[in-house]
C-alpha positions as a Markdown table, in Angstrom:
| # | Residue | x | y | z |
|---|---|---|---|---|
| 1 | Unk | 15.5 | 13.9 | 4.7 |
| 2 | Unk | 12.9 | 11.3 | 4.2 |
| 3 | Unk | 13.6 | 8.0 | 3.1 |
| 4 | Unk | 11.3 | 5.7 | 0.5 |
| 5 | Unk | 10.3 | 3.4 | 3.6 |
| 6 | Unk | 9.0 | 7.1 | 5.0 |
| 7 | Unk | 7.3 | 7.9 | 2.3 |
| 8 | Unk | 5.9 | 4.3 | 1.7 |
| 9 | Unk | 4.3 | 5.2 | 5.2 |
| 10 | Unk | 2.6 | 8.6 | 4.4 |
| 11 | Unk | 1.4 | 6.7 | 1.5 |
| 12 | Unk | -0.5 | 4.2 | 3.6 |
| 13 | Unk | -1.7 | 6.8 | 5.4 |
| 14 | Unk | -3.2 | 8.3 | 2.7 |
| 15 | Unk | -4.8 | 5.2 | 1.2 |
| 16 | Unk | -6.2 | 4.8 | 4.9 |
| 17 | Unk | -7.6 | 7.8 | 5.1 |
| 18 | Unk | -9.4 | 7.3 | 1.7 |
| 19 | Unk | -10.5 | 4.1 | 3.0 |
| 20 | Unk | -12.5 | 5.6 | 5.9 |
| 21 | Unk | -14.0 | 7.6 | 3.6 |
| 22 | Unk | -11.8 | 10.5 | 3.0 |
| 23 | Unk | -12.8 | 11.0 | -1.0 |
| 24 | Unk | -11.1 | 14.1 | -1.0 |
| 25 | Unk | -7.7 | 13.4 | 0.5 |
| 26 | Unk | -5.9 | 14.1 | -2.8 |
| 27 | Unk | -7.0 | 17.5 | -2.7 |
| 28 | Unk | -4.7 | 17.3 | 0.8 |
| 29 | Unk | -1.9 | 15.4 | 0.0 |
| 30 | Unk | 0.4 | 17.9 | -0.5 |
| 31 | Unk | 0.3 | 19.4 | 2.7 |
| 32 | Unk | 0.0 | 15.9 | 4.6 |
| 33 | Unk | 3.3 | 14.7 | 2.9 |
| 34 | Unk | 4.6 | 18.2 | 4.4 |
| 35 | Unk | 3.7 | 17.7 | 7.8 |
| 36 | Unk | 5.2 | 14.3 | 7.4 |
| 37 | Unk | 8.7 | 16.3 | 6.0 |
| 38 | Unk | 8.4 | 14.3 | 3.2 |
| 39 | Unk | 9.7 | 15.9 | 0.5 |
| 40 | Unk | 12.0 | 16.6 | -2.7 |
| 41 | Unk | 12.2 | 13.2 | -4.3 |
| 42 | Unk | 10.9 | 11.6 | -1.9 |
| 43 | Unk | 7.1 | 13.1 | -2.1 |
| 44 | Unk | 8.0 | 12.8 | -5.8 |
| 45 | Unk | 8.0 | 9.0 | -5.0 |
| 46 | Unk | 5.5 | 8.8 | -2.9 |
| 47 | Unk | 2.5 | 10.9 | -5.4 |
| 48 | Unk | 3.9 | 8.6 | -7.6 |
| 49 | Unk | 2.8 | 5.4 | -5.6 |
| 50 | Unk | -0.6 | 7.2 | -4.1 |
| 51 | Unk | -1.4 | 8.3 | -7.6 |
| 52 | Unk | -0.6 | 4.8 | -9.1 |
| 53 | Unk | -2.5 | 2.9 | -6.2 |
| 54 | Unk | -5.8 | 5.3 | -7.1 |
| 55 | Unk | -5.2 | 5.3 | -11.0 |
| 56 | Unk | -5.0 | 1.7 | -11.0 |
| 57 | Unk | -7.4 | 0.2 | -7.6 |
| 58 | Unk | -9.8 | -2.0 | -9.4 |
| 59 | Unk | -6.9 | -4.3 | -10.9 |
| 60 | Unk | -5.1 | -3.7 | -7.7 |
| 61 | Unk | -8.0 | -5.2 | -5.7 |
| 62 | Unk | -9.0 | -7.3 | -7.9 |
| 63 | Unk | -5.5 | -8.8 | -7.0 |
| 64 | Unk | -6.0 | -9.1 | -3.6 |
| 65 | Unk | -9.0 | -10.3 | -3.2 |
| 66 | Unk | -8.2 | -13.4 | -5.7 |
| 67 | Unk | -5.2 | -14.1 | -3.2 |
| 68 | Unk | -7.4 | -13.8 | 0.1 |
| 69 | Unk | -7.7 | -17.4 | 1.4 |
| 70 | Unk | -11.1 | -17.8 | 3.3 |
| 71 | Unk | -11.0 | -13.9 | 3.8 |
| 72 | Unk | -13.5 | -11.1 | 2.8 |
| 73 | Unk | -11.8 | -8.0 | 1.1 |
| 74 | Unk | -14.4 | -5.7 | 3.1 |
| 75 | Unk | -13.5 | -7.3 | 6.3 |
| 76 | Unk | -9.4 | -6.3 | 6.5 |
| 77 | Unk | -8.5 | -3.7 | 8.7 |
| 78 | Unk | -8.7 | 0.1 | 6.8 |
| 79 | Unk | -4.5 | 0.0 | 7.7 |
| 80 | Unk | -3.9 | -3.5 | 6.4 |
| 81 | Unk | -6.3 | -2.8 | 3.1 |
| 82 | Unk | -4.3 | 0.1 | 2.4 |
| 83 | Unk | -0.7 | -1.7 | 3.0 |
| 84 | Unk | -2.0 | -4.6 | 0.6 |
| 85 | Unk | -3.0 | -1.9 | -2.0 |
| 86 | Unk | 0.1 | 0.0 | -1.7 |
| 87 | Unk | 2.6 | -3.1 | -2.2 |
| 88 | Unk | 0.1 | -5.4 | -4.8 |
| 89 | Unk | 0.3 | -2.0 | -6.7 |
| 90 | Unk | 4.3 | -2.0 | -6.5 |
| 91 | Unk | 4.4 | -6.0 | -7.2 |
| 92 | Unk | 2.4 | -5.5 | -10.3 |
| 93 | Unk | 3.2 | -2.1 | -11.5 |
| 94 | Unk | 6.9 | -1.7 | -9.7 |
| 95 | Unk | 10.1 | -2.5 | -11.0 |
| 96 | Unk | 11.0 | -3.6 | -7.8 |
| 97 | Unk | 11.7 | -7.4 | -6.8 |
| 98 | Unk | 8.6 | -8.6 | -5.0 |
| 99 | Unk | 10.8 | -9.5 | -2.3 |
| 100 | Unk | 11.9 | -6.0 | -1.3 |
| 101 | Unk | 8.3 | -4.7 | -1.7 |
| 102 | Unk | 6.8 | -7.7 | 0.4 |
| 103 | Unk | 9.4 | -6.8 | 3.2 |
| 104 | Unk | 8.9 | -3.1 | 3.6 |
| 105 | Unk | 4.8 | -4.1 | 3.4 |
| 106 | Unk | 5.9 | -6.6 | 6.6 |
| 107 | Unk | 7.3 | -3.3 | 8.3 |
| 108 | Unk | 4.9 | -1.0 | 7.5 |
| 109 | Unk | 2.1 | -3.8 | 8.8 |
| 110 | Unk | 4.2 | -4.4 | 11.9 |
| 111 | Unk | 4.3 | -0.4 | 12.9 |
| 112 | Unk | 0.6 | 0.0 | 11.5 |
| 113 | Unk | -1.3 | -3.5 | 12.3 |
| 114 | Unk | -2.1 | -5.9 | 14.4 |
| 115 | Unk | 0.2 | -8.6 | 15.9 |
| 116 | Unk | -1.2 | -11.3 | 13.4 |
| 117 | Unk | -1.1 | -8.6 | 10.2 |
| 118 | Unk | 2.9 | -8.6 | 9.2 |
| 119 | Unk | 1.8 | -12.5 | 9.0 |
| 120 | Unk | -1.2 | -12.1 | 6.7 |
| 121 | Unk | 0.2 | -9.6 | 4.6 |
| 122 | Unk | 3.4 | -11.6 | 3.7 |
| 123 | Unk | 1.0 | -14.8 | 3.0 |
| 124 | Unk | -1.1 | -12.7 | 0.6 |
| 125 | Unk | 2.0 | -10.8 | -0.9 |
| 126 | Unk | 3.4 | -13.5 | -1.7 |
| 127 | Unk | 0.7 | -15.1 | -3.7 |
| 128 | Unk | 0.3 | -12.1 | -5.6 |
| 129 | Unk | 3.9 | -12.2 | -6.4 |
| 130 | Unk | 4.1 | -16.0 | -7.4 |
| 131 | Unk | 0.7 | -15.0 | -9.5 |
| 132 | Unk | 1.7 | -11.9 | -11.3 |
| 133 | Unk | -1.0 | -12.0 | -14.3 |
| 134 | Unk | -3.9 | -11.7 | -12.3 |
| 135 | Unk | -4.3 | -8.2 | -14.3 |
């Protein structure tokens, strides 16, 4: 069985893969999140997230790119775009603490990212979390 950090995952893959270009991926999700083996509650979860993310991306990004120091939004990495959409989206929509969420973005970025990302994205997180009406 798949666990939420799993499906938190497949989600970023997802958001990736719309990232590059992939307009269409929801029309696929189903059988992504399947060859993934996530499923039950857990792809319950994770439509939930993917769906949130896509119902919700211009506050979402209007988030990050308020809390990106000397950055430009369009020149993050596809991967650590869609790990900053997926956890600004829980921070601000979630009823998780931002703590938890910030942490499982760290993990995601470290088996995703670059060596310096799990870095960036906990600096940027963070912001976001300590600036929560940016919506």
């Amino acid at each position: 069985m798949a666990t939420r950090h799993q499906a938190r995952m497949a989600v970023v893959s997802l958001l990736y893969a719309f990232d590059l270009g992939n307009g269409n991926i929801a029309e696929h999700t189903d059988e992504i999140l399947e060859e993934k083996k996530i499923r039950n509650k857990q792809k319950d979860f994770a439509l939930t997230l993917y769906e949130g993310v896509m119902a919700n991306i211009t506050p979402v990004d209007v988030a990050i790119v308020k809390h990106l120091k000397d950055w430009d939004f369009e020149r993050l990495g596809a991967i650590e775009r869609a790990t900053l959409r997926l956890a600004t989206y829980e921070i601000l929509f979630g009823e998780l603490d931002s703590a938890v969420v910030i942490n499982e973005a760290v993990e995601i970025t470290k088996a995703f990212g670059t060596e310096q990302s799990p870095k960036f994205i906990n600096g940027v997180l963070d912001a976001i979390s300590k600036d929560k009406e940016v919506i």
